[in-house]
C-alpha positions, -999 to +999 in steps of 0.1 A: +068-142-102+076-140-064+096-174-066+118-159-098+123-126-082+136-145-047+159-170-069+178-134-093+180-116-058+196-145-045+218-158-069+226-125-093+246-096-078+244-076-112+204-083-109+197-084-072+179-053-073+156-063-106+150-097-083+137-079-052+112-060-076+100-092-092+097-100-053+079-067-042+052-077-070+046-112-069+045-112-029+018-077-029-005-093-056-006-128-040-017-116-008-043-092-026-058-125-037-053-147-006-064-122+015-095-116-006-103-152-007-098-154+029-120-132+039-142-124+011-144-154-010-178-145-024-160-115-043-134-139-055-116-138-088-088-135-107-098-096-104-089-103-067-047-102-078-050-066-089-029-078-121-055-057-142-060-030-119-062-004-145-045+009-183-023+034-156-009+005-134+004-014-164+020+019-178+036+026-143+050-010-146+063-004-180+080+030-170+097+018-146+108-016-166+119+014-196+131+039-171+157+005-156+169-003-183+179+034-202+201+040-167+215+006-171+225+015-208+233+047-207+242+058-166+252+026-149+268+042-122+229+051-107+218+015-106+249+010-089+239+026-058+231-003-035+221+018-002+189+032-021+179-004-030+182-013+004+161+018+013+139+011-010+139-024+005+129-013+040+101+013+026+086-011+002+079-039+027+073-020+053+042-005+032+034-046+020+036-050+058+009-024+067-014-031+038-013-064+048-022-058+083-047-033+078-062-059+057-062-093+074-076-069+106-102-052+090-114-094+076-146-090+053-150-053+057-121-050+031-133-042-004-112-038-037-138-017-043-154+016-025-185+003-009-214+028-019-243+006+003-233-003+042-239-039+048-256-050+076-222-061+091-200-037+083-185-018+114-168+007+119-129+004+127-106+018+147-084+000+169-052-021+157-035-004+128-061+017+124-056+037+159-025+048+136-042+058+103-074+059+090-066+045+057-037+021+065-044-001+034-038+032+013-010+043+033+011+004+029+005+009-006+018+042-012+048+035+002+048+000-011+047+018-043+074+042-035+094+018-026+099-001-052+109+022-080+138+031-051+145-005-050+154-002-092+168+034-085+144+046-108+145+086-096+121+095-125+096+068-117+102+073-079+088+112-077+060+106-106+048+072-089+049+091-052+030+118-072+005+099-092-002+081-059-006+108-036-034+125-063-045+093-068-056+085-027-064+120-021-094+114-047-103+080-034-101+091+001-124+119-004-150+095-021-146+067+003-153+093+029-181+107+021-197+072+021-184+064+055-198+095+070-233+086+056-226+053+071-215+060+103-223+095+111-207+111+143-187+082+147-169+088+120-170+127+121-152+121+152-128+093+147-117+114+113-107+144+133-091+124+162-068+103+130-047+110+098-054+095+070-021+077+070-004+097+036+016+127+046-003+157+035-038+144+024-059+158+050-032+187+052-015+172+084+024+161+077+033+150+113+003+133+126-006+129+168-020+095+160+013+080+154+027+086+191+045+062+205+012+053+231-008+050+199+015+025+181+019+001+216-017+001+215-021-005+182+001-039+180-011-045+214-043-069+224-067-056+193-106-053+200-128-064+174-140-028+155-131-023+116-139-003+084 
C-alpha cells in the first residue's frame, strides 16, 4: 500500500494527493507492526497492523474514500487546493512522527491494548517525548488522523475525524488513567499534574507549560531510561 501510494504521488499530478494518503496508511500501519514485533513480539500478529482495528475505522476509511470522490465529481475546484494537502502533509507526518517516537521510546511498555494488570517491568515514563505529553502515542495519532483527510481536502471528514478522535482519546485516556494511578500512585498523581495529555483540550488545558521550548530540548536531548 505504502509502495503504490509513493509511486501515484510521484508520478500522478491529478492523483498526488490520493497517493500521499495511500502513503500516510501504509507507512502508520507498518510501523504499528514492526514496532510491535520489535519490541513485543510475544503479542505479535497480524492484529499488530491495526488493519482491523474496529467496524468505526473502516467506516472512517470509507467516508473519506466517498467524501474524495463526490468533491471530485461534483466541486473539483476543492481538491484543487494544493496548500491544504501540503498542510495536511506536514500535520499528518508530523503526528506518524510522534507516535512513532513515543513508541520505539517507551520499547515493551507499549500495548495496543490498555493494560489492566502492571507487569513486573513496567515503569513508569517520563522523559524523551513524554517530558512533552503524557500520551504522545495518542497525540501522533490524532493529528496523524487529522491530517490525512486534509491531505484529500476532505473538510467533512476532516472536522468529524478531529471530532470522533478527540471523544474517542478523551474516553481511553480517562480509562488508561485510572489504571496507571493504581499502578503508580503519587508518581503518577504528580507527573499527571506537572504534563498535558498531549490533545488540546482533554484534560481542559489548550496551551500546555510542558511544551516550552526547555521541555522540548530536553526531550530530544540525551533520553534516560523511564517509560509508560
Amino acid at each position: 500500500e505504502s509502495r503504490g501510494g509513493f509511486q501515484i504521488a510521484l508520478w500522478s499530478d491529478e492523483w498526488f494527493h490520493v497517493g500521499v494518503y495511500l502513503l500516510s496508511l501504509g507507512v502508520f500501519h507498518t510501523f504499528e507492526f514492526f514496532l510491535t514485533a520489535l519490541w513485543n513480539s510475544e503479542t505479535l500478529s497480524y492484529n499488530s497492523y491495526l488493519l482491523n482495528h474496529s467496524p468505526e475505522y473502516h467506516y472512517a476509511l470509507g467516508g473519506s474514500i466517498v467524501e474524495f470522490v463526490i468533491e471530485a465529481l461534483l466541486f473539483p475546484s476543492i481538491n484543487k487546493q494544493r496548500w491544504i494537502t501540503q498542510l495536511g502533509i506536514l500535520i499528518a507526518f508530523t503526528g506518524q512522527a510522534i507516535r512513532t517516537i513515543a513508541m520505539w521510546e517507551a520499547k515493551g511498555n507499549f500495548t495496543h491494548q490498555i493494560a489492566e494488570e502492571r507487569k513486573d517491568d513496567h515503569v513508569l515514563v517520563t522523559d524523551g517525548i513524554y517530558r512533552m505529553c503524557r500520551h504522545p502515542s495518542y497525540c501522533g495519532w490524532f493529528w496523524w488522523a487529522l491530517g490525512t483527510q486534509l491531505i484529500l481536502v476532505n473538510p467533512v471528514c476532516a472536522v468529524a475525524y478531529a471530532l470522533v478522535a478527540w471523544k474517542f482519546f478523551r474516553i481511553r485516556i480517562k480509562i488508561e488513567e485510572e489504571f496507571l494511578v493504581q499502578f503508580f500512585e503519587d508518581d503518577y498523581l504528580r507527573y499527571r499534574t506537572q504534563v498535558w495529555s498531549g490533545i488540546p483540550g482533554i484534560d481542559g488545558v489548550w496551551m500546555p507549560s510542558s511544551l516550552g521550548l526547555s521541555t522540548v530540548f530536553s526531550a530530544f536531548g540525551v533520553a534516560s531510561q523511564s517509560r509508560a
